[in-house]
PAZAPA-4460 file (N, C-alpha, C; in steps of 0.05 Angstrom, whole numbers, plus 32768, in hexadecimal, padded with zeros to 4 digits):
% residues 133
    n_x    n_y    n_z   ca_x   ca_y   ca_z    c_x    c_y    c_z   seq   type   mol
   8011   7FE9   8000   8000   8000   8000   8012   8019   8000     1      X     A
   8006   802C   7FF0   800E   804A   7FFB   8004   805A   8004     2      X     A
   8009   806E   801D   8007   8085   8028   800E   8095   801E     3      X     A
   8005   80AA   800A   800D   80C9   8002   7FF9   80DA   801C     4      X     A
   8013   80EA   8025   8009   8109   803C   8016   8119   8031     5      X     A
   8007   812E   8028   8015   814D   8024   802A   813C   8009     6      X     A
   8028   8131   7FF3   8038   8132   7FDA   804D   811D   7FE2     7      X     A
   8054   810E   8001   8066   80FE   7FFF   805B   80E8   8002     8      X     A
   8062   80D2   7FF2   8063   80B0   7FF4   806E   80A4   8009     9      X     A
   8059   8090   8016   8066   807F   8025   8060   806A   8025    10      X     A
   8071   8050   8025   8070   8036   801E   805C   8029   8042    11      X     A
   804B   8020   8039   803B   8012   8057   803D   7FEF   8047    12      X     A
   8038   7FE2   805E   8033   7FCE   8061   8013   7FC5   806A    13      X     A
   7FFD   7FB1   8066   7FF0   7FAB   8073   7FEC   7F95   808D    14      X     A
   7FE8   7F96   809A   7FED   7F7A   80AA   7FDB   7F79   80AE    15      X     A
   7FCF   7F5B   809D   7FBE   7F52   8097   7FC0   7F37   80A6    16      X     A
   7FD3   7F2E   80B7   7FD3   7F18   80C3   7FC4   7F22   80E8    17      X     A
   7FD3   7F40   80EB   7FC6   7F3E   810F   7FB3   7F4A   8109    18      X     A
   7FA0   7F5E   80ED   7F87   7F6B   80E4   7F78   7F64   80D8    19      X     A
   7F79   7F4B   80C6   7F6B   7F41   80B0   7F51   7F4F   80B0    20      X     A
   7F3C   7F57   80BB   7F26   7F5D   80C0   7F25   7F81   80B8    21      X     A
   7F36   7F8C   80C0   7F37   7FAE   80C6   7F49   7FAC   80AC    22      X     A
   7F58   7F9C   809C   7F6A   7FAA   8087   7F58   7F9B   806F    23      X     A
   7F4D   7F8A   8070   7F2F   7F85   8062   7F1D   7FA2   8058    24      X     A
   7F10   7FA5   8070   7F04   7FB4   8074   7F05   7FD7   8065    25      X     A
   7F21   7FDA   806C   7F32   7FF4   8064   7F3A   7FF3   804C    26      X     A
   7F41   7FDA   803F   7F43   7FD7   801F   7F30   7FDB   8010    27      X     A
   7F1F   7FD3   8015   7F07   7FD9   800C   7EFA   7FF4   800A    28      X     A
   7F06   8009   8018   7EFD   8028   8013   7F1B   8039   8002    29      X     A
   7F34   8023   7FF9   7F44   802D   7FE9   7F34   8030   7FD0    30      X     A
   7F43   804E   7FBA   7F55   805D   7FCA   7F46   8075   7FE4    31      X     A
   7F58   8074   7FFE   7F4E   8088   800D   7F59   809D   8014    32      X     A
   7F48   80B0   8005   7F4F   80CA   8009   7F44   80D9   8011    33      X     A
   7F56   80F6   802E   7F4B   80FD   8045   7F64   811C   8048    34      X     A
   7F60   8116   8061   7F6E   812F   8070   7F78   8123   8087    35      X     A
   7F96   812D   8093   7FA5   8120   80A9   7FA1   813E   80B8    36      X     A
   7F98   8135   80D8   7FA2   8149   80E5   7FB2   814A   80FE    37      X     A
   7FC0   8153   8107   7FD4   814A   8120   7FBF   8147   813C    38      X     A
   7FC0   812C   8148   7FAF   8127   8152   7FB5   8139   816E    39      X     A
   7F9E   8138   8181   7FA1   8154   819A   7FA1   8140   81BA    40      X     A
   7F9E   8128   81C1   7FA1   8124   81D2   7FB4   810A   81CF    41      X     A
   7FC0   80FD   81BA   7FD1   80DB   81B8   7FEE   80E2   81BB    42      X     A
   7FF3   8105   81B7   8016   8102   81B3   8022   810E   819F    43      X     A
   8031   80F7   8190   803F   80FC   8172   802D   80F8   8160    44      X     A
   8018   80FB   8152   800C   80E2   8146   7FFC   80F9   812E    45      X     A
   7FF5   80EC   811F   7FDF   80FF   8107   7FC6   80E6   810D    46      X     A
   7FAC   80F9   8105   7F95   80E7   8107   7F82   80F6   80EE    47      X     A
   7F79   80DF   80EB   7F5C   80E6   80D9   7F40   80E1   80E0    48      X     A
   7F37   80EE   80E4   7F19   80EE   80F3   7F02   80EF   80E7    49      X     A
   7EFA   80D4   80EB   7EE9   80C6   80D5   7ECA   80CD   80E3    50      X     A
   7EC3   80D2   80F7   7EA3   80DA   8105   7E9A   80BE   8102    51      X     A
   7E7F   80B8   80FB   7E71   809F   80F8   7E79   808C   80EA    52      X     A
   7E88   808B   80D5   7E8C   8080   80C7   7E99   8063   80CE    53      X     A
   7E83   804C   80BF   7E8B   8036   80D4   7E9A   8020   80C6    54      X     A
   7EAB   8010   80BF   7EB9   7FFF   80B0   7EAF   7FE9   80BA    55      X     A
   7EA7   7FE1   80D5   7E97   7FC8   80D7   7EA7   7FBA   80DE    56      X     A
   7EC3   7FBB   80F1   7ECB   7FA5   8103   7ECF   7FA7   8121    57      X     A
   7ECF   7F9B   8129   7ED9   7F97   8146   7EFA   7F99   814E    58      X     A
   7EFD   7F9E   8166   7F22   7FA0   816F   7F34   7F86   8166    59      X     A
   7F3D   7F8D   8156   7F57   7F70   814F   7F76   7F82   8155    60      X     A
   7F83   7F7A   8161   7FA0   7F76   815F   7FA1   7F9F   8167    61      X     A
   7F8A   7F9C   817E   7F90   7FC0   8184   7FA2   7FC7   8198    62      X     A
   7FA2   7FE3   8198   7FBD   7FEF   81A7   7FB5   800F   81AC    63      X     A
   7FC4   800F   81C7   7FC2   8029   81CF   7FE7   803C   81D3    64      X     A
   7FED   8028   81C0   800B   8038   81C0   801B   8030   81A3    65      X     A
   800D   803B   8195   8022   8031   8175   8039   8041   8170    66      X     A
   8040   8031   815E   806B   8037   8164   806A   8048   814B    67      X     A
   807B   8057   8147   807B   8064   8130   807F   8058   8117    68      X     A
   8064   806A   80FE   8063   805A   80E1   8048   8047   80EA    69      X     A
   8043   803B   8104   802C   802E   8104   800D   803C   8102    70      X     A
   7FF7   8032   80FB   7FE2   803C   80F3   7FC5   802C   80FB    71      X     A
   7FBA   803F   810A   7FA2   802E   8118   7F88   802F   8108    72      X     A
   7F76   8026   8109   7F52   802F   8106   7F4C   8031   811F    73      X     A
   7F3E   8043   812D   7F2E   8040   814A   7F16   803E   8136    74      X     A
   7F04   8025   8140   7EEF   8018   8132   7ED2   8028   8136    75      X     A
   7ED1   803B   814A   7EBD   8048   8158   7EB5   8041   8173    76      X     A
   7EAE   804B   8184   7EA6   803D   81A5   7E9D   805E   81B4    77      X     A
   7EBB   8061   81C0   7EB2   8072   81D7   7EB6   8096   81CB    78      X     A
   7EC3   808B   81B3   7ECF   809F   81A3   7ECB   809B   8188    79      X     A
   7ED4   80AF   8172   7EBE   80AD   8158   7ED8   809A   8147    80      X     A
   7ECD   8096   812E   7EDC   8085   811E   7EF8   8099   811B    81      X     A
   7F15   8089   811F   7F20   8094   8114   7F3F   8086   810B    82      X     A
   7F56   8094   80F9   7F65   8087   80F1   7F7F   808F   80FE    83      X     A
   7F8C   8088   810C   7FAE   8093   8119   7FC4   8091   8109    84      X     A
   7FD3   80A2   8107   7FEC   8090   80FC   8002   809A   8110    85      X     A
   8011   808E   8116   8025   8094   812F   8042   80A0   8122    86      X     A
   8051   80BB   8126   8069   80BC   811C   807E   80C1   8133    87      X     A
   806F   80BA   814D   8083   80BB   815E   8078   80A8   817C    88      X     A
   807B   80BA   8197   806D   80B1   81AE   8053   80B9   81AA    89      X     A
   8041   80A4   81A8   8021   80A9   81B3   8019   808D   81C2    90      X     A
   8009   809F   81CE   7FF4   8091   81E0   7FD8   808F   81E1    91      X     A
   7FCD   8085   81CC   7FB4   808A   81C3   7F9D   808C   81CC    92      X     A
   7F8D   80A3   81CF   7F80   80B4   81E6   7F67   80C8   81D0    93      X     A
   7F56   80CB   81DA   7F3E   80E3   81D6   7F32   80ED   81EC    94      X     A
   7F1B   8108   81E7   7F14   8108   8201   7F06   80FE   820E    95      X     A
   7EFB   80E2   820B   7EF7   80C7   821A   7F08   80BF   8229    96      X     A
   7F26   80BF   821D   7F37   80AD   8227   7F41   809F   821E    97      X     A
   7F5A   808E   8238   7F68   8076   8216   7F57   806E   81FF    98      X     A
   7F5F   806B   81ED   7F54   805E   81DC   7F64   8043   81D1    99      X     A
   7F5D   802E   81C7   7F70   8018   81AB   7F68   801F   819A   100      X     A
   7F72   8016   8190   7F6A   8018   8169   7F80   7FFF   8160   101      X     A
   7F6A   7FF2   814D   7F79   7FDE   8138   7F93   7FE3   812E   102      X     A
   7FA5   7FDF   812C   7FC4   7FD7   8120   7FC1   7FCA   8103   103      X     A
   7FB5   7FD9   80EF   7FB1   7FCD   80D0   7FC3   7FD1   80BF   104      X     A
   7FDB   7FEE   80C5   7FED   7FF1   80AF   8009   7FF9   80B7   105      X     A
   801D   7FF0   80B0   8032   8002   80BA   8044   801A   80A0   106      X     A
   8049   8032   80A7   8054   8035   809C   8077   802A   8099   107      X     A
   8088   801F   8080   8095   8013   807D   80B3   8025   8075   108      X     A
   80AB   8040   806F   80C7   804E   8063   80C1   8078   8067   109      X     A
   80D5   8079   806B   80D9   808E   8073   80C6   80A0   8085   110      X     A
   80D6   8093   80A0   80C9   8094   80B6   80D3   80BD   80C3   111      X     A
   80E7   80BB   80B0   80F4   80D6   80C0   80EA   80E7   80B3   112      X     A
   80D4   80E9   8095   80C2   80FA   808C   80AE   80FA   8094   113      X     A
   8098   80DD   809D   8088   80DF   80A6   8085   80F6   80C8   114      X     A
   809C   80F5   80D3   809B   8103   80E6   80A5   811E   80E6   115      X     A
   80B2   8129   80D9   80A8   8143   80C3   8090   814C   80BE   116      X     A
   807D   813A   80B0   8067   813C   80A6   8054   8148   80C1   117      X     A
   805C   8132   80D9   8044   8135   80EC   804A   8148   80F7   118      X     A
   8067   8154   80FB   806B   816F   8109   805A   8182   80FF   119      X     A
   8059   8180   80DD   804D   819E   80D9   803A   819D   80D3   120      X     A
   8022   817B   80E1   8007   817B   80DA   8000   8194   80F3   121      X     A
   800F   8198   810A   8014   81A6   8126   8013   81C4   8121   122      X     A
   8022   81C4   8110   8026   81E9   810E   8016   81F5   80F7   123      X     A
   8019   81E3   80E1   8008   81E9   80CC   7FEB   81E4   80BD   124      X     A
   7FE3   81C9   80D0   7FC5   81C3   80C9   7FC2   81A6   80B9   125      X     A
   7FB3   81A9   80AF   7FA9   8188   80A1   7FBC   8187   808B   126      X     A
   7FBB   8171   8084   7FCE   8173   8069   7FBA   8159   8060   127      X     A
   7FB9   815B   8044   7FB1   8141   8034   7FBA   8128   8035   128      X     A
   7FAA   8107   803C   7FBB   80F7   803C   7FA8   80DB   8023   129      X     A
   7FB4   80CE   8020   7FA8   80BD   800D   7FB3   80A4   8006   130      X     A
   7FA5   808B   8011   7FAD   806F   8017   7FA9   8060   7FF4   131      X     A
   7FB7   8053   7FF0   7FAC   8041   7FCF   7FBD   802E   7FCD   132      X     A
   7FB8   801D   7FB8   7FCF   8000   7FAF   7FE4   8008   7F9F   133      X     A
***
């Protein structure tokens, strides 16, 4: 898979062995194209904030601390649908509270732009992002 944010490529992986269900799911709305914004209570992280929008699985292989390059779905619950992608320390959180979210993609290459990227989703605002084969 690829991640384009803001004009740069990034090589992801799916893991389809600990998500099968959530990277199912998420293939199925490729290609997806959106807006990243630097998330306000997880940390390092950019998020996309999906509201209702429901993909239709349950928690597989979730986490409330993804390592950088990794990428969640929060499926919906206590908090609205949404997508993380981690480029540094987070702790995945809303104003509910912890949250998990599914572990469906990792990013695989250039991890030291992606965290570039998320700095100046911080100072500068949303930037465009867009998932495809």
């Amino acid at each position: 898979m690829i991640i384009e944010i803001d004009n740069h490529k990034f090589d992801a992986i799916l893991e389809n062995e600990k998500s099968p269900k959530t990277c199912n799911a998420f293939c199925r709305s490729l290609p997806f194209i959106s807006n990243v914004v630097h998330v306000r209570w997880s940390g390092e992280g950019m998020w996309i904030p999906l509201g209702d929008m429901d993909f239709d699985v349950d928690y597989e292989d979730a986490t409330s601390y993804p390592a950088p390059g990794q990428i969640l779905l929060y499926p919906k619950g206590k908090s609205e649908t949404e997508i993380l992608i981690a480029y540094g320390s987070v702790q995945f959180a809303s104003k509910a509270g912890t949250l998990a979210g599914n572990h469906f993609a990792t990013i695989t290459s250039d991890l030291a732009k992606l965290k570039e990227i998320g700095i100046s989703t911080l100072w500068e605002g949303k930037k465009p992002i867009k998932f495809y084969t």
